[in-house]
C-alpha positions in Angstrom: 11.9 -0.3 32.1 14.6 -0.4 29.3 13.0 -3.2 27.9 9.5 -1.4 27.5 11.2 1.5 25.9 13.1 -0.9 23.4 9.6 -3.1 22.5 8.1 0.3 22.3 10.1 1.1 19.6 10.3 -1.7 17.8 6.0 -1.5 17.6 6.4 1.9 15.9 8.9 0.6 13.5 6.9 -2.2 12.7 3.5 0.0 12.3 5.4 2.3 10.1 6.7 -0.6 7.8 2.6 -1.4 7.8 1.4 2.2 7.5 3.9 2.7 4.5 3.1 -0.6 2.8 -0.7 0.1 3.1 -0.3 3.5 1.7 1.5 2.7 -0.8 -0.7 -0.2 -2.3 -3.6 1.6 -2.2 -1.6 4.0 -4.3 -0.8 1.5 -6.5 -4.4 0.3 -6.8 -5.8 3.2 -7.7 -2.8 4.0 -10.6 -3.9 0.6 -12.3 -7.6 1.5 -12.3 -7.4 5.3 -13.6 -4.6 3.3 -15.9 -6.8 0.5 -17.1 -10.5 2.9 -17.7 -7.6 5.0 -19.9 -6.0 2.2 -21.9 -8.2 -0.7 -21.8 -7.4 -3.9 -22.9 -8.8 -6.4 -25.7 -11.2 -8.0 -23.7 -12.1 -4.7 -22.4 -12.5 -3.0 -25.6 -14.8 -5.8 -27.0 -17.9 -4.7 -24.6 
């Protein structure tokens, strides 16, 4: 039994890690996109 209570753990420490990483790209995605349609670049501009 302690060693299901210690994997246990570890499995929500590991889906945090994920949760936080996947929350945080996304994030980060959507920053460069609203950033990018504000400040386009040359190639952008050209069209």
């Amino acid at each position: 039994m302690i060693a299901a209570n210690i994997w246990h753990w570890w499995i929500g420490v590991v889906l945090l890690f994920a949760a936080l990483g996947a929350v945080l790209s996304v994030g980060a995605g959507y920053l460069s996109k609203v950033t990018a349609m504000k400040y386009p670049n040359r190639r952008q501009r050209r069209k």
